[in-house]
Each structure stands twice: as structure tokens, then as C-alpha cells.
PAKOLPA-568669 format. One record per residue (C-alpha): residue number from 0; residue in three letters; chain; x, y, z. Coordinates in Angstrom, 1 decimal, padded with zeros to 4 digits, always signed. Example, Ala and Ser with C-alpha at 12.3 -4.5 7.8 and 13.67 -1.06 7.14 Angstrom:
2
<atom milum="0" vexke="ALA" figu="A" u="+012.3" v="-004.5" w="+007.8"/>
<atom milum="1" vexke="SER" figu="A" u="+013.7" v="-001.1" w="+007.1"/>
//
This chain:
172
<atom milum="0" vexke="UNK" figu="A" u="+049.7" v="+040.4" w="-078.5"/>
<atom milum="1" vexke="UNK" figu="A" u="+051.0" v="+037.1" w="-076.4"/>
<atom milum="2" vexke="UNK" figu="A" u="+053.4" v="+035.4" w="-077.2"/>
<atom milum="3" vexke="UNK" figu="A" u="+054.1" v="+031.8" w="-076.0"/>
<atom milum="4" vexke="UNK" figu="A" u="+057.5" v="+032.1" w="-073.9"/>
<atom milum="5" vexke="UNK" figu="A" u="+059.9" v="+029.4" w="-075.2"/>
<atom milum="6" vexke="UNK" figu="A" u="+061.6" v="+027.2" w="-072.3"/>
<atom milum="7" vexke="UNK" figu="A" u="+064.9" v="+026.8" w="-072.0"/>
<atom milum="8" vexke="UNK" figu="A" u="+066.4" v="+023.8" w="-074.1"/>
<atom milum="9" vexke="UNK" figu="A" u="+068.6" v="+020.7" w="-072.4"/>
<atom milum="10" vexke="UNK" figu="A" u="+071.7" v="+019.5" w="-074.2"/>
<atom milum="11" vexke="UNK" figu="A" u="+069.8" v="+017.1" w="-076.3"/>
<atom milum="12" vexke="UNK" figu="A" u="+067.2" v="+019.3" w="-077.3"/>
<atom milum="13" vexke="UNK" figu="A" u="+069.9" v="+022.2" w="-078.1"/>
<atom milum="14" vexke="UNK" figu="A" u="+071.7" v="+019.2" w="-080.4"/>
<atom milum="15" vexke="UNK" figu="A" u="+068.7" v="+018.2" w="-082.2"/>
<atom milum="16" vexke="UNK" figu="A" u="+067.7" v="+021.7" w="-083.0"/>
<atom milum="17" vexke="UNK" figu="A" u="+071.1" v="+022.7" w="-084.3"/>
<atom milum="18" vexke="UNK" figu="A" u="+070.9" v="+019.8" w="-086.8"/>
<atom milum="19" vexke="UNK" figu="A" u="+068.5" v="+021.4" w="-088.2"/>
<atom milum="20" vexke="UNK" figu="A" u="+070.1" v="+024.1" w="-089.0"/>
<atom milum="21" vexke="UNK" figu="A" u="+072.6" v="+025.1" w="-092.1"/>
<atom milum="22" vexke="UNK" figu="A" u="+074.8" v="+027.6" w="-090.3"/>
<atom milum="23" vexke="UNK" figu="A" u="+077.5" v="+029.0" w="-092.3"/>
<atom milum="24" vexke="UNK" figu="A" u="+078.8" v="+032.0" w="-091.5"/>
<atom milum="25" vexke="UNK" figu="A" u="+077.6" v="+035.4" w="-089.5"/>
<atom milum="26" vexke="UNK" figu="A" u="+076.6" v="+037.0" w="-092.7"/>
<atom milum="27" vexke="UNK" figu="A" u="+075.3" v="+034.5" w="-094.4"/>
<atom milum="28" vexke="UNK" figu="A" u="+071.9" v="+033.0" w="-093.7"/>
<atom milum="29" vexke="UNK" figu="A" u="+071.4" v="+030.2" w="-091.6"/>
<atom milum="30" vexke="UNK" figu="A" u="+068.4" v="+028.0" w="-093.5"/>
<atom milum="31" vexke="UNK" figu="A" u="+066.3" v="+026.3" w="-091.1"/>
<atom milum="32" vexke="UNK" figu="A" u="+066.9" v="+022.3" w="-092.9"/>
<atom milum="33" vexke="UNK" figu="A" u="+063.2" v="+021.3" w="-091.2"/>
<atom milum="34" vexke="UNK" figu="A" u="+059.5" v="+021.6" w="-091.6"/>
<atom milum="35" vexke="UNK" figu="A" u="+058.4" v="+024.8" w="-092.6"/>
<atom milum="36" vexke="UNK" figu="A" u="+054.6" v="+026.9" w="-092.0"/>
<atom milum="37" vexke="UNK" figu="A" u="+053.2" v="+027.8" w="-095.4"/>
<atom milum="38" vexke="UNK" figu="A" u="+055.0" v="+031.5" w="-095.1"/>
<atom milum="39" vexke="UNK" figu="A" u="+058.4" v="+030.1" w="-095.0"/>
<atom milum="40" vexke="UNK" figu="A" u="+059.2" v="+030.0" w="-091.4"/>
<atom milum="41" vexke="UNK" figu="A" u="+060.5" v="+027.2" w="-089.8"/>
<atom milum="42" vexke="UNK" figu="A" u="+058.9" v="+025.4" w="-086.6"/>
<atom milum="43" vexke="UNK" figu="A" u="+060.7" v="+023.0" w="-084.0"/>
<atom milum="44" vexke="UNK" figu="A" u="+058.6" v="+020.7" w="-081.8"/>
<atom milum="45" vexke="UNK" figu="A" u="+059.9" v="+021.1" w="-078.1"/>
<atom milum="46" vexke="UNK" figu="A" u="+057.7" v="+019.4" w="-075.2"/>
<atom milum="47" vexke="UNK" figu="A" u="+054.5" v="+018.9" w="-077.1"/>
<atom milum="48" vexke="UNK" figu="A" u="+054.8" v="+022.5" w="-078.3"/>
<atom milum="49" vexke="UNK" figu="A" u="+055.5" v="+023.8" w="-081.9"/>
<atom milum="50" vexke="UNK" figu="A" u="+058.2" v="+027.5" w="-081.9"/>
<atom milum="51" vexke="UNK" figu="A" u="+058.9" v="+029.0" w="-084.5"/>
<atom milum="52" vexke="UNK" figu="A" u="+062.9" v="+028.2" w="-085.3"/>
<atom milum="53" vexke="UNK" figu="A" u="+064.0" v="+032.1" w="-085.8"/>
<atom milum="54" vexke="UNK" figu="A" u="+062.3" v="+033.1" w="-082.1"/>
<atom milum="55" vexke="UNK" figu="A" u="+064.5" v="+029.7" w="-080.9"/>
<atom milum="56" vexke="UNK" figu="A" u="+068.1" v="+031.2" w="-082.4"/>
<atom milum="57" vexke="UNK" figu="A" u="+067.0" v="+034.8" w="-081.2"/>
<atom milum="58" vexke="UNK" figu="A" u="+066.7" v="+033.5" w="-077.1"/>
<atom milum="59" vexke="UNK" figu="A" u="+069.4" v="+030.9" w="-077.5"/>
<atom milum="60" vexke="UNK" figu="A" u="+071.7" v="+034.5" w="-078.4"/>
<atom milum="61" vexke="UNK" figu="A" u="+070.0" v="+037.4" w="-076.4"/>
<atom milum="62" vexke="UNK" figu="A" u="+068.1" v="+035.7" w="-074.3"/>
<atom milum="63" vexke="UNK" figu="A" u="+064.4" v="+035.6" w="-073.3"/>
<atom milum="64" vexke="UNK" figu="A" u="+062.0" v="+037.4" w="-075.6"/>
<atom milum="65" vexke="UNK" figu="A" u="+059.8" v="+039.7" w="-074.0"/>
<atom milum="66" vexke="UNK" figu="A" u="+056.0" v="+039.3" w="-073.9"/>
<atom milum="67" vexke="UNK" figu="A" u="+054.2" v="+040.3" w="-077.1"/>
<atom milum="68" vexke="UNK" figu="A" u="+057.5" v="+041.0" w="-079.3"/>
<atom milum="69" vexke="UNK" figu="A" u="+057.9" v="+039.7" w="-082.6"/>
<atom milum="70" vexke="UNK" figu="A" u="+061.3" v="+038.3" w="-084.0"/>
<atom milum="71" vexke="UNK" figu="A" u="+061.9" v="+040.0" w="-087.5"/>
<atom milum="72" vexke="UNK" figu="A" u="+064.4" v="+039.7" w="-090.2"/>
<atom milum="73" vexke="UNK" figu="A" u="+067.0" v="+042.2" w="-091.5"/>
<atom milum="74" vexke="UNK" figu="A" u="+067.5" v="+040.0" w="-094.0"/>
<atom milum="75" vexke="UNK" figu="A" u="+063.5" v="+039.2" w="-095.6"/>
<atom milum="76" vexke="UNK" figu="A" u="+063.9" v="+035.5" w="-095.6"/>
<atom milum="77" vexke="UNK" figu="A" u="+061.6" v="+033.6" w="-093.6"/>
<atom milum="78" vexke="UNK" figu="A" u="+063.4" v="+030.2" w="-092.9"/>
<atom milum="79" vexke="UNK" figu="A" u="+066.8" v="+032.3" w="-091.7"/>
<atom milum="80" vexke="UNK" figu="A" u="+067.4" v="+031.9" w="-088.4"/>
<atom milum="81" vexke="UNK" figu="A" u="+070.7" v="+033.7" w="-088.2"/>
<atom milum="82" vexke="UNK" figu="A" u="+070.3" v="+035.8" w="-084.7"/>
<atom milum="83" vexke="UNK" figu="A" u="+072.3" v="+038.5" w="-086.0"/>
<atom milum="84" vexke="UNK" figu="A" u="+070.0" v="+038.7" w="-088.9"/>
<atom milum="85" vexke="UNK" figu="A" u="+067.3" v="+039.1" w="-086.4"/>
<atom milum="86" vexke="UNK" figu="A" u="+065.5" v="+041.8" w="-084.5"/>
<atom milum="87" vexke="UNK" figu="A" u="+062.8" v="+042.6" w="-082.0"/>
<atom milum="88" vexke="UNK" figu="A" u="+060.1" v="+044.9" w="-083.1"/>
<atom milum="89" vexke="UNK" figu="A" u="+055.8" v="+044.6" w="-082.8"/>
<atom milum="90" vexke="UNK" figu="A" u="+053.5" v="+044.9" w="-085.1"/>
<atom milum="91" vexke="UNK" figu="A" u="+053.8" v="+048.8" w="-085.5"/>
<atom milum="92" vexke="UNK" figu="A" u="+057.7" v="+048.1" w="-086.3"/>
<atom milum="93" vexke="UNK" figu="A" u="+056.8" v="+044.6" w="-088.9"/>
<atom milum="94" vexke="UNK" figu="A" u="+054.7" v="+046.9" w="-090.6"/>
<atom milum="95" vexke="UNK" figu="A" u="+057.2" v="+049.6" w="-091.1"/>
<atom milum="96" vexke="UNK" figu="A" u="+060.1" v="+047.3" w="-092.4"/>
<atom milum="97" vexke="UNK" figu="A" u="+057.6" v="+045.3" w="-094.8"/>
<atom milum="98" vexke="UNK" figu="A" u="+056.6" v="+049.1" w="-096.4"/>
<atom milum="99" vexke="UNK" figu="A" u="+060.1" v="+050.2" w="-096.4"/>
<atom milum="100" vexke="UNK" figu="A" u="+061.3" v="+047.3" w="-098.2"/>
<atom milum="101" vexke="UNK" figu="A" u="+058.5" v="+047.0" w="-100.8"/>
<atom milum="102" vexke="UNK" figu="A" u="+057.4" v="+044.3" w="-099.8"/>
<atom milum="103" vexke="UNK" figu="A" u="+053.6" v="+045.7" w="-098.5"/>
<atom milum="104" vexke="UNK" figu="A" u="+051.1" v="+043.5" w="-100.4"/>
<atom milum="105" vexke="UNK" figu="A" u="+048.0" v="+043.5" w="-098.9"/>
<atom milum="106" vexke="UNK" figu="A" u="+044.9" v="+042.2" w="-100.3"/>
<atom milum="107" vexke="UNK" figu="A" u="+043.4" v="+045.7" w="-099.4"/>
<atom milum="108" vexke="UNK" figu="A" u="+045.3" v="+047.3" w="-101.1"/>
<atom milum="109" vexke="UNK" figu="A" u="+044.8" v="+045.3" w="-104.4"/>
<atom milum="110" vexke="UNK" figu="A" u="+041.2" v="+044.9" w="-104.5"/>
<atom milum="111" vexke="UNK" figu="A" u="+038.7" v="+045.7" w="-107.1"/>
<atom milum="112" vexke="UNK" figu="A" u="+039.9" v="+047.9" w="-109.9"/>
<atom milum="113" vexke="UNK" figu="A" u="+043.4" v="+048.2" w="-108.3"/>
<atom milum="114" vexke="UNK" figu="A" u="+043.6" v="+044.3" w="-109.2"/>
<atom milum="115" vexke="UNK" figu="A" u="+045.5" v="+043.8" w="-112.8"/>
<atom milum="116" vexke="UNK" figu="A" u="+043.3" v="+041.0" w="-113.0"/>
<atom milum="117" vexke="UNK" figu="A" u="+040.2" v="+043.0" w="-112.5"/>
<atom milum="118" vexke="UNK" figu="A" u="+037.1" v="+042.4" w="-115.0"/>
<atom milum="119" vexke="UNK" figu="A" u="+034.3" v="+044.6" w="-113.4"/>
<atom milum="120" vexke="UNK" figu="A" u="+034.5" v="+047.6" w="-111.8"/>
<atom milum="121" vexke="UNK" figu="A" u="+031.8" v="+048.8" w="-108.9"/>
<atom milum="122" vexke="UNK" figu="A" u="+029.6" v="+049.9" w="-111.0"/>
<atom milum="123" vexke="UNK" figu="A" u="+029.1" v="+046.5" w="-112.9"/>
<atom milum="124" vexke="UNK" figu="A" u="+029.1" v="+044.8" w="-109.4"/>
<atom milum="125" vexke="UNK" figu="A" u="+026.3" v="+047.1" w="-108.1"/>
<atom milum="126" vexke="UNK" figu="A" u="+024.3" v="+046.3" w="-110.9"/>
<atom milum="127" vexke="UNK" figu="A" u="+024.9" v="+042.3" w="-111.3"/>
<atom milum="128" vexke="UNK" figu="A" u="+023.6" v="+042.7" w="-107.5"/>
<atom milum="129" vexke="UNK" figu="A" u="+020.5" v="+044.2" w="-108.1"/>
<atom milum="130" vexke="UNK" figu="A" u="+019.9" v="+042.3" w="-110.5"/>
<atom milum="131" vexke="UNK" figu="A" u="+020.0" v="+039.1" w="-109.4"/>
<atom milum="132" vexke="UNK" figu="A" u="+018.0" v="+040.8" w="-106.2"/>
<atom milum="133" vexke="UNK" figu="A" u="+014.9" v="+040.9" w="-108.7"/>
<atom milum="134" vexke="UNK" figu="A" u="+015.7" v="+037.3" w="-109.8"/>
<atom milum="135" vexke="UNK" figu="A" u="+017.3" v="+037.2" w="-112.8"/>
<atom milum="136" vexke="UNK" figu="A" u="+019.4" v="+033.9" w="-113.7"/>
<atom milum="137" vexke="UNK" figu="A" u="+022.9" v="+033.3" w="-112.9"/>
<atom milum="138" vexke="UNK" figu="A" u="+022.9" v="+032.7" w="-116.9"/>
<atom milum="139" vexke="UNK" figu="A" u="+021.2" v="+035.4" w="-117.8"/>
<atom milum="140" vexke="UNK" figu="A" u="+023.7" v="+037.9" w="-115.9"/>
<atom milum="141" vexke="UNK" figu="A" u="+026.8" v="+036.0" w="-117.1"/>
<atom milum="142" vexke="UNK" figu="A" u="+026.0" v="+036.7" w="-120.0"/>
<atom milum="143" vexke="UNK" figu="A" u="+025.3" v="+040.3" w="-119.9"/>
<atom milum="144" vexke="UNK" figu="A" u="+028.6" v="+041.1" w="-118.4"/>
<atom milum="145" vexke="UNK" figu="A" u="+030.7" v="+038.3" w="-120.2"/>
<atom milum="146" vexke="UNK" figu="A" u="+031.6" v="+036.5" w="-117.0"/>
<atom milum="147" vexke="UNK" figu="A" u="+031.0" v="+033.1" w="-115.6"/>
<atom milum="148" vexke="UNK" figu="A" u="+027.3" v="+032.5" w="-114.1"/>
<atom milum="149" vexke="UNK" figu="A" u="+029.8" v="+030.9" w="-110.7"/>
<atom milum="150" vexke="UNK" figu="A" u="+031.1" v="+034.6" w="-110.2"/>
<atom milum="151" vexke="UNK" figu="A" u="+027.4" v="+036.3" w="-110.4"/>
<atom milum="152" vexke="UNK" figu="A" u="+026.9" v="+033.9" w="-107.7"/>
<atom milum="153" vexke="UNK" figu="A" u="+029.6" v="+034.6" w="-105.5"/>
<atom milum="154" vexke="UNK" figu="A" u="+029.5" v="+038.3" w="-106.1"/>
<atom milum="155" vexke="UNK" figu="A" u="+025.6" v="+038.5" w="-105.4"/>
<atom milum="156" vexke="UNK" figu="A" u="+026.4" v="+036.3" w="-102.0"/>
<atom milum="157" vexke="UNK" figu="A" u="+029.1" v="+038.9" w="-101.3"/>
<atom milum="158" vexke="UNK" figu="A" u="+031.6" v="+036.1" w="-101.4"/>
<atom milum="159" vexke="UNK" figu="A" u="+033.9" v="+038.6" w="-103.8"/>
<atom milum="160" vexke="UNK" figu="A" u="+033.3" v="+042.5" w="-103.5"/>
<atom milum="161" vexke="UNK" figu="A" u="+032.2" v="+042.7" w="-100.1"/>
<atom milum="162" vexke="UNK" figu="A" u="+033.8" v="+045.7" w="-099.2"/>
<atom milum="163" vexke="UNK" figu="A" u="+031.7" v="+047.1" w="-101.7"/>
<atom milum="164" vexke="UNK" figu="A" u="+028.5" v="+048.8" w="-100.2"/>
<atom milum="165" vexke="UNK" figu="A" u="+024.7" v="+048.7" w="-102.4"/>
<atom milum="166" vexke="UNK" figu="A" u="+025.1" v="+052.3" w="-102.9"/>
<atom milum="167" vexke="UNK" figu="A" u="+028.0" v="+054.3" w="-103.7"/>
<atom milum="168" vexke="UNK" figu="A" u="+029.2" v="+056.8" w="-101.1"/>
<atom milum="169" vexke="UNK" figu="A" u="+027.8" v="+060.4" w="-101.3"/>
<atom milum="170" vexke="UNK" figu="A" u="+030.5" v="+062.9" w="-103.0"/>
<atom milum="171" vexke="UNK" figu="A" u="+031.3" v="+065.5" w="-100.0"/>
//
């Protein structure tokens, strides 16, 4: 994976990022005070670039990142940018730490019947499939399996259950 290197910062630019920041003490974290990426991580604009804020503390203490590492937190929150609650791993090491904490959530891992909000199982999907393949309505369907005619659309265009195959796997 690469990474964009971040260049070193002048006075100003070191001043204006720091006022960004709420540093408190070494074990406390430090809140970046800015705009933020929808995950919680902050950015800083520097020479027509966008960084994220923690990568920016990590350098400014340890110095250049190398190529491809990720910056990760000891501490799980995404707008700290406290370089002693920070850490190089990769992907391989991000993974690890999200399991290990709990905090493994992907969409995988929730789909289908594993969702608690789940209404259909394969079986019914299969079937609203088919069925719609020999061209009965979206109403008609909906009705059948008490669901909304808009989801027998988007399940028949794979939109929703696409991991799904036609057919269910052969036992082994």
C-alpha cells in the first residue's frame, strides 16, 4: 500500500497545526479541534495536500513514516493524535488490534441471517428470485413474503444478497 510521504512543516505551518490541537497531558488524548473524515480522524491541509492529523503528530515525534505503514492507535479513538498513543503497524497488524479489541465489525461478517435485523433467510431470497425471473409482480411477491415490493426489487437486481449464489452449495 503507498502512502503519501508528509513534508516537513515550517514554523508557521508547525503553529497552525498545533492550534488545532487540544494537548493535555502524555496520557491523556490529544483531540484534534479541526475538520474531521467521516471515521473520526482528523485531516490538516498542508501545500494543497489533505494528511491525516495523527500520521502529522507521529513524524513531527519519530520521524518520517516509512512507505506503506499505517499510524494506529493504542488508544481506539480516531481524532487522538497523541504520538505516544500511536503506533506503526500494516494492514496485517490493524486487523489484529481491531479483533483483539472487539472492535471487528465487518459487514461480512453480519450479513444475511447473522443480521439481528434479518427478515428472510436464503431460502426465501432464492425463491423471491426465481420468482420474479418468471415475472411475477413486485406486489405480488411482497406480498407473499410480507416485505416491501422496493426490497423484491433490490434483492431480484442483487442489490441486497449478492453474495448469495442461485443455487445453494452442494453438501460435501
Amino acid at each position: 500500500m503507498k502512502t503519501k510521504p508528509i513534508p516537513e512543516m515550517t514554523g508557521p505551518e508547525t503553529e497552525r497545526f498545533l492550534a488545532k490541537l487540544e494537548i493535555l497531558t502524555d496520557e491523556d488524548c490529544w483531540n484534534w479541534q479541526a475538520t474531521r473524515i467521516t471515521d473520526g480522524y482528523g485531516h490538516f491541509g498542508l501545500r494543497g495536500q489533505l494528511y491525516l492529523a495523527h500520521r502529522i503528530t507521529y513524524q513531527m515525534e519519530f520521524g518520517t513514516i516509512p512507505d506503506g505503514a499505517l499510524v494506529l492507535h493504542h488508544c481506539d479513538n480516531p481524532s487522538c493524535c497523541n504520538p505516544y498513543h500511536l503506533f506503526l503497524g500494516d494492514l496485517s497488524a490493524n486487523s489484529k488490534d481491531m479483533y483483539q479489541k472487539g472492535r471487528w465489525a465487518l459487514k461480512s461478517s453480519r450479513r444475511g441471517v447473522l443480521n439481528p435485523a434479518a427478515r428472510l433467510g436464503p431460502h426465501e431470497v432464492r425463491q423471491i428470485r426465481k420468482l420474479r425471473s418468471e415475472g411475477m409482480k413486485l406486489e405480488d411477491v411482497a406480498a407473499m413474503f410480507g416485505i416491501s415490493f422496493g426490497y423484491v426489487g433490490i434483492i431480484a437486481k442483487r442489490k441486497k444478497w449478492a453474495w448469495l449464489p442461485d443455487e445453494p452449495e452442494e453438501a460435501i
